[in-house]
N, C-alpha and C positions, 0 to 999 in steps of 0.2 A: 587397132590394137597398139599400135606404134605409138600412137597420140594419147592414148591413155596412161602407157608406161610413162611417157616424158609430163604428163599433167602430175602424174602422182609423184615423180622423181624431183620436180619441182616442189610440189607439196613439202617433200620431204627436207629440200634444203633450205625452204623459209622456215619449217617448223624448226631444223637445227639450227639456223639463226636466231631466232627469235630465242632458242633454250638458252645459245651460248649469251645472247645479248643478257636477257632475267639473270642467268650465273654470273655473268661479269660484273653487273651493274653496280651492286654491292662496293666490288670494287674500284669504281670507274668513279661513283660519285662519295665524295666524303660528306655522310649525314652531319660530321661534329661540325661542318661548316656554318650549319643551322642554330647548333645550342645556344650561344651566345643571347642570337634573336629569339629563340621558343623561351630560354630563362626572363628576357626581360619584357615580353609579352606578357607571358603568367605571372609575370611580377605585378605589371602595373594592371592586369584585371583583378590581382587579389590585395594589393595593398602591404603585400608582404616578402620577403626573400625567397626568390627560389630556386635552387638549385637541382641541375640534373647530371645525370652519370653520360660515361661513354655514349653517343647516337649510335647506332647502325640500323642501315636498312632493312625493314622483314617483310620483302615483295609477296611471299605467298600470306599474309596478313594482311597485304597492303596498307603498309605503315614503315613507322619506326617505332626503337625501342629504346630506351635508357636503363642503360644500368640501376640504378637506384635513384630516388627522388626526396627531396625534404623542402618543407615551406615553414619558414622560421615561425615563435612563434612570437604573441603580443610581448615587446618588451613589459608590460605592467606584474604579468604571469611568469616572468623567467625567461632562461637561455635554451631551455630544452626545444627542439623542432616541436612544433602544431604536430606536422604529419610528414611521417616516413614510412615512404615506399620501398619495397625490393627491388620493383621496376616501374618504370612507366610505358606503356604504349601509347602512341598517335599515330589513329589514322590519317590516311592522306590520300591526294588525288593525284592517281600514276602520272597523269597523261602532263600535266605542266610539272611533276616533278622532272619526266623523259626528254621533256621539249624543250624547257624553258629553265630547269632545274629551281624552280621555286617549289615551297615547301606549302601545303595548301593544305592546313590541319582542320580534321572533320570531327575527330573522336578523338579522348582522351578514357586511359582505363590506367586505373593505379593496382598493381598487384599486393596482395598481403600488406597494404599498409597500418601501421599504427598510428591512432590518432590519438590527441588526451585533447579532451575537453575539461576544462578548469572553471568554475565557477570562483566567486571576491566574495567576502562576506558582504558586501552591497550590491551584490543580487549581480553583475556585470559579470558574462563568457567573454572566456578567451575567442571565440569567433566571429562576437561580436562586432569588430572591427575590418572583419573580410571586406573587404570591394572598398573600401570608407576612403583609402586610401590610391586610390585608383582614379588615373584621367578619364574627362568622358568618353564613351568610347570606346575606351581601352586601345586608342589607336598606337601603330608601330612606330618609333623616330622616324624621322624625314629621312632621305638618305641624302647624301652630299653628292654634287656632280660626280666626280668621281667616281663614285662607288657603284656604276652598272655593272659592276658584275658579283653584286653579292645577293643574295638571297632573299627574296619577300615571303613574307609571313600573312598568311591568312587566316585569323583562329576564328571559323566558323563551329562552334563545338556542338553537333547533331547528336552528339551519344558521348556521356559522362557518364563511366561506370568505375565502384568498388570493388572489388572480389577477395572475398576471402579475408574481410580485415576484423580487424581489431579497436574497436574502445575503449576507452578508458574516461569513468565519467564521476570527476572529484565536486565538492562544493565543500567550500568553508565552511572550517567545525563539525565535519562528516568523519566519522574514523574508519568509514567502512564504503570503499569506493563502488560504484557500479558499472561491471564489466561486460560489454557486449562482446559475441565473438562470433565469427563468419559471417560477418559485417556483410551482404550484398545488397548496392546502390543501382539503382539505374535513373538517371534522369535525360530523357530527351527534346531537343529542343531547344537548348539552355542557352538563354539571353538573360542577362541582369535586370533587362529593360520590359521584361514580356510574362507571360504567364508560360511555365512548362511541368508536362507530369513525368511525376517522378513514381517510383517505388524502392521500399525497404522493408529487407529482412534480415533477422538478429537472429542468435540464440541468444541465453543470457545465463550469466553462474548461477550454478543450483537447478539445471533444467528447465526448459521451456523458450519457447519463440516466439517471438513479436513481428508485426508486417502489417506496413502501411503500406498504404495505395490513393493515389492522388494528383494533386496541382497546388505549386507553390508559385509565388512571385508577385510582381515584381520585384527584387530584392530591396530593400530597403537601404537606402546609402548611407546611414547613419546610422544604424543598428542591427545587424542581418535577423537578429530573435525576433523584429517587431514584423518581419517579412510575412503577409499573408498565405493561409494556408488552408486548404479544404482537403480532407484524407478521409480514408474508411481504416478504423485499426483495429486488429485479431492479434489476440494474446492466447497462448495456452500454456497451461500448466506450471505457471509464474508461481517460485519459492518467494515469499514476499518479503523475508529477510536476508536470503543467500543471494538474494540478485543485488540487495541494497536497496529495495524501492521503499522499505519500513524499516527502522533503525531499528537494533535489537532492543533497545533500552526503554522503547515503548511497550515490549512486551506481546504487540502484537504479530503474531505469525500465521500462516496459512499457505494452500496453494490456491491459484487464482487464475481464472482464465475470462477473457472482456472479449464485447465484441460492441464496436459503436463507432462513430464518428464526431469528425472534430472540425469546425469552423471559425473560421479567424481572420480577422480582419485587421492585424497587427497589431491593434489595442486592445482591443476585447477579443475573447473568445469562446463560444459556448460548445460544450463537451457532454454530450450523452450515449447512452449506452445502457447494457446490462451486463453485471459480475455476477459469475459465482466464485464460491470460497468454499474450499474443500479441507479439511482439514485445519480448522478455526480456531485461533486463540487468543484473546482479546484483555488476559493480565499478566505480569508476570512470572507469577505462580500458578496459572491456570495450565491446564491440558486441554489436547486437540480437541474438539467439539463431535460427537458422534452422527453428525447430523447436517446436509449441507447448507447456505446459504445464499440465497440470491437478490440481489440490489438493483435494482431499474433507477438510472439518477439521472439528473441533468445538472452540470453544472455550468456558470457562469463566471469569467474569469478575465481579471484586469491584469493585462500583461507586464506594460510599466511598475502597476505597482506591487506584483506579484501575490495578488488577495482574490477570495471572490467568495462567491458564493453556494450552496448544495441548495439550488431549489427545489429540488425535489432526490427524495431516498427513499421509495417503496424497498422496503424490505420482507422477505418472504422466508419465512422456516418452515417448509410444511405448508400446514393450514393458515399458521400466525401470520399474520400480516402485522408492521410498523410502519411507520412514516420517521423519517432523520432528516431535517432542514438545518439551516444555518449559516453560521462564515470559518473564513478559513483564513490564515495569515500566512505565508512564508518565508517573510523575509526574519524573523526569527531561526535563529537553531535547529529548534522542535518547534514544527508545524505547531499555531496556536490555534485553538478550536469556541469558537460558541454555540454550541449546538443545542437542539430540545429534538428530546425521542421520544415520542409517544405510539401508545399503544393500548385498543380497547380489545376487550373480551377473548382475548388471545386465548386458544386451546392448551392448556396448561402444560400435553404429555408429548406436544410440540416441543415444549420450550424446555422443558426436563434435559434433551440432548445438548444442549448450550450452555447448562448452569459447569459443569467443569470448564469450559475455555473463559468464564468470568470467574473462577475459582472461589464458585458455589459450591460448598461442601451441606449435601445431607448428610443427617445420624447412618453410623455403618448400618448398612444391611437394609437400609430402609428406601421407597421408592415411591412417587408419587402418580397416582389412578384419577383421571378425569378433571373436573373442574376448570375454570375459565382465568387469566392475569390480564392484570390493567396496568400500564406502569405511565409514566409521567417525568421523565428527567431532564436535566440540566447538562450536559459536557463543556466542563470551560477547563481554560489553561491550556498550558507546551501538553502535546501528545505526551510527552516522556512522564511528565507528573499531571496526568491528568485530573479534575474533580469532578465527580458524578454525585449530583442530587436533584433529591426528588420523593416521588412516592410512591407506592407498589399498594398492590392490592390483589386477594386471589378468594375466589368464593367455589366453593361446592367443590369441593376437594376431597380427598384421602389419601393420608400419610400411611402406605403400605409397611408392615413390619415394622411401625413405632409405636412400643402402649405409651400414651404420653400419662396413662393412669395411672401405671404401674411408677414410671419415669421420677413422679412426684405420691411416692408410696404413702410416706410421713402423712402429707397434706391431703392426698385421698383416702386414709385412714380418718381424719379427722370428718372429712364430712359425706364419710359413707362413699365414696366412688367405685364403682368398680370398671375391673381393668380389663382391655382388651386383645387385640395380636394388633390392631388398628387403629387410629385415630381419625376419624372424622372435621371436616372443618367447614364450619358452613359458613366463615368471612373471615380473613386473615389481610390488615391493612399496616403500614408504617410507613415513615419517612423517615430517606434513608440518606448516608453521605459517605461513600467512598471516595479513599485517596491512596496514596503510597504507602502512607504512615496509617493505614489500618481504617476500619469503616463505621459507624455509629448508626442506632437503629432506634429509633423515637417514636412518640406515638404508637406503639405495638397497640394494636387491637386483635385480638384471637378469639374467636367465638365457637367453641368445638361442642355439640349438643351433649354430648356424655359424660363433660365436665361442667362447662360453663364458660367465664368471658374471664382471659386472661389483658394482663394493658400491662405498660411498663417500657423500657426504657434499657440501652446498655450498649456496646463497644465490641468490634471482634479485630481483635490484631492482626499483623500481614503471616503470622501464625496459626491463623484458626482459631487461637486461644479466648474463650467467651469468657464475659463478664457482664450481667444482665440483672437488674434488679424490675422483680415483676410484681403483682400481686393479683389473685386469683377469687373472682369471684363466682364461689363453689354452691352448685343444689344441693341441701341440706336436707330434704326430707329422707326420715329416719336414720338420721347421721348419727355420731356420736355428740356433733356439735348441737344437733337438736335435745342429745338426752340430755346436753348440759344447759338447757335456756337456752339456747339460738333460736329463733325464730325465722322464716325465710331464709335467703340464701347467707351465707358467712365468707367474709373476706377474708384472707390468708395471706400475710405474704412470703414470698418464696426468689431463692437466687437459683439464675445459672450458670455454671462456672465450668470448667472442662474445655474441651477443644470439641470445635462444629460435629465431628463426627463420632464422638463421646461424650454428649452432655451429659453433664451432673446436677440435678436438680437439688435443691437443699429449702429444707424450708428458715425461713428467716425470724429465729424465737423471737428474738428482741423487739420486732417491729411483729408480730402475731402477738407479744403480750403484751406491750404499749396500742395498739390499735385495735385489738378484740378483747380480750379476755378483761383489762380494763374497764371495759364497758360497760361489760355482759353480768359476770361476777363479782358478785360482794361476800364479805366477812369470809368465815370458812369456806365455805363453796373455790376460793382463793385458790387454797392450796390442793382441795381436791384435784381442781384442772391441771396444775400443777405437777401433782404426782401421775394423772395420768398421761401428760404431754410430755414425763421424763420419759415412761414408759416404753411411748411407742418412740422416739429418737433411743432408744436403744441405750437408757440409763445413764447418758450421758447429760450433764449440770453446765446449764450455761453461766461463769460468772459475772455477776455482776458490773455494772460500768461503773 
């Protein structure tokens, strides 16, 4: 019993040595001894200044810690720090701190820091130049005879971690920067010289998180962006203008969540995946899209010269299916685009949900029921002023809630039409050319069974505002154009003018009496058609030119 008390009473006075020695040690050893060496350590592995705060030892962390931390940034970008920290920790290895008082650093963790990443209008980051300037190695000065008894440095770094930070991520001629926040880093392993995985997690302004997962390196000692890299990346719920990732000024907005992977080999890189877009807008004046979006792409992409390629863009709305190929430029301002979109037999009531985020306006009140679109286009130019052409086409249709009979009263008076609640379309074709400054619409062909074959030609402003000159070729059997000698169907021509969602159809006298009546009627008969064509325009006299 005797021998038990004295084993444990022993116990008990190495445990309280060993407690006073952990409380003392703090004060026994002076960390700042070390900063001098840990600053020009991390100087010369990053090529750049760096500076750290008060040391002290945090034994129950096993480490140390710094006050605050900054690593200058490229002089090309300015005098502001790269990256400030609140704090710095380094881990370290007790047992030759205890023995030998050398500092034998394992882990580096920066708390809440802020970073600003800076892109040059010639495509060059401000981080670009990390390590560039850095001995091989990254080895410690020599120490001089003398100096045994100062402190060795060994920056084995096992674990590099962020927490809790902040980005900030500018590029020339941007007015609207993109900021990451709760910036969490973790890369283990981390040699310059080696491959190590890493992971990262963001949120970003305007809601939504991003997070990779991966292996980068070896870093590249002449450029860290050309550093190769293999990751898996999940994005959700990405505002695609309030994060910055789409300038406002291209009009394009949505929210967007990706899920794909990224492979690079410092020069090239190929990037695929699949997006959705939720809440879709795709002009300046357009509205959210009622309808969602999803893209399967793969892209290819040349890192030096910041270009590359969409070789593949399956597009999905529904039932619709498109294909989007092309290139892509960046070292412009506004991303320059060459693209072709196409699209066969597309489900028309698919694509009804998307005509507001392209700032398609139908006639009020009216909606379209079944039938198939074909389209065919061009994207070229800066995203911001982009130009779309091409050519569209749409067959077996119905324009729900539009009488286009009624629409063109005048003109369906003349050759007998009657009017509907609907309009029928059994082929509807044009080429078409939108841009900033308003869009033109060629080649109309309209072939509606209860009229006839509308063709023609006209301009819609960044307004809405129409201006369309058409002409109508109208079934005449027992028209009135029949009572007056028409034979077969009678050509007409007719304007439409109004805004997209209030058209005004007008019939066009001057060019209906110069191209018909002309033709048709001689001597008296003249003025008969005449008086009955004041008639039905409602007694109003066109004068003369």
């Amino acid at each position: 019993m005797r021998r038990i008390k004295r084993t444990l009473g022993l116990l008990g006075i190495i445990a309280a040595g060993l407690l006073v020695v952990v409380v003392s040690l703090p004060f026994l050893v002076d960390a700042n001894r070390f900063r001098g060496l840990l600053e020009s350590r991390l100087t010369g592995a990053l090529g750049r200044e760096v500076k750290v705060g008060d040391l002290k030892l945090a034994l129950l962390s096993g480490g140390v810690a710094a006050s605050d931390l900054s690593i200058a940034e490229d002089p090309a970008f300015g005098r502001t720090p790269f990256v400030r920290a609140k704090s710095l920790k380094a881990g370290v290895e007790l047992w030759p701190l205890l023995v030998s008082r050398r500092l034998h650093v394992t882990g580096l963790s920066l708390d809440e820091p802020q970073i600003a990443l800076l892109q040059s209008a010639g495509g060059k980051w401000n981080f670009s130049g990390l390590g560039a300037g850095a001995s091989p190695g990254a080895q410690p000065p020599a120490r001089s005879p003398d100096s045994s008894k100062e402190a060795d440095l060994d920056l084995r770094v096992k674990l590099v971690k962020i927490v809790n930070g902040r980005v900030t991520l500018r590029r020339a001629g941007s007015s609207q920067p993109q900021v990451f926040d709760k910036v969490n880093l973790q890369v283990r392993d981390f040699s310059a010289r080696s491959v190590f995985p890493f992971s990262l997690s963001a949120w970003l302004a305007g809601g939504g998180k991003i997070e990779l997962d991966g292996r980068a390196g070896p870093v590249n000692p002449s450029d860290a962006v050309l550093t190769p890299v293999e990751a898996t990346v999940a994005a959700s719920h990405i505002d695609l203008t309030a994060s910055g990732f789409v300038d406002a000024s291209t009009g394009v907005a949505g929210l967007v969540s990706v899920n794909g992977g990224l492979q690079s080999n410092g020069q090239s890189a190929r990037i695929e995946g699949r997006l959705k877009a939720g809440q879709l807008k795709l002009a300046r004046r357009g509205t959210a899209a009622r309808r969602p979006v999803a893209v399967d792409w793969v892209i290819e992409h040349d890192t030096p010269k910041r270009s590359g390629t969409l070789k593949r863009g399956d597009i999905h709305i529904g039932a619709a299916a498109a294909s989007l190929t092309g290139t892509y430029d960046l070292r412009t301002q506004s991303p320059t685009l060459n693209m072709k979109l196409s699209g066969l037999n597309m489900p028309l009531p698919e694509l009804v949900a998307m005509l507001p985020a392209l700032d398609i306006v139908l006639p009020s009140g009216s909606s379209i029921e079944g039938g198939t679109a074909s389209v065919r286009l061009a994207l070229e130019g800066p995203a911001n002023r982009l130009l779309t052409s091409g050519t569209l086409s749409v067959e077996n249709a119905r324009l729900l809630g539009f009488d286009l009979g009624s629409k063109v009263a005048a003109v369906a008076r003349l050759a007998g039409i009657r009017s509907g609640p609907d309009t029928d379309i059994k082929v509807f074709s044009a080429t078409v050319r939108s841009a900033p400054d308003g869009s033109s619409v060629d080649d109309i062909r309209l072939v509606a069974p209860a009229i006839g074959e509308l063709t023609g030609a006209g301009v819609i402003s960044p307004g809405h505002a129409l201006n369309f000159k058409m002409k109508a070729v109208l079934h005449t059997s027992g028209s009135l154009m029949a009572a007056l000698g028409q034979k077969g169907d009678a050509t007409i021509p007719f304007l439409i003018q109004g805004a997209a969602s209030q058209p005004v159809f007008k019939p066009d006298v001057r060019g209906l009496a110069s191209e018909q009546i002309d033709s048709l009627l001689k001597g008296d008969t003249r003025r008969t058609a005449g008086d009955l064509l004041k008639g039905l325009l409602g007694g109003r006299k066109e004068k003369k030119p």
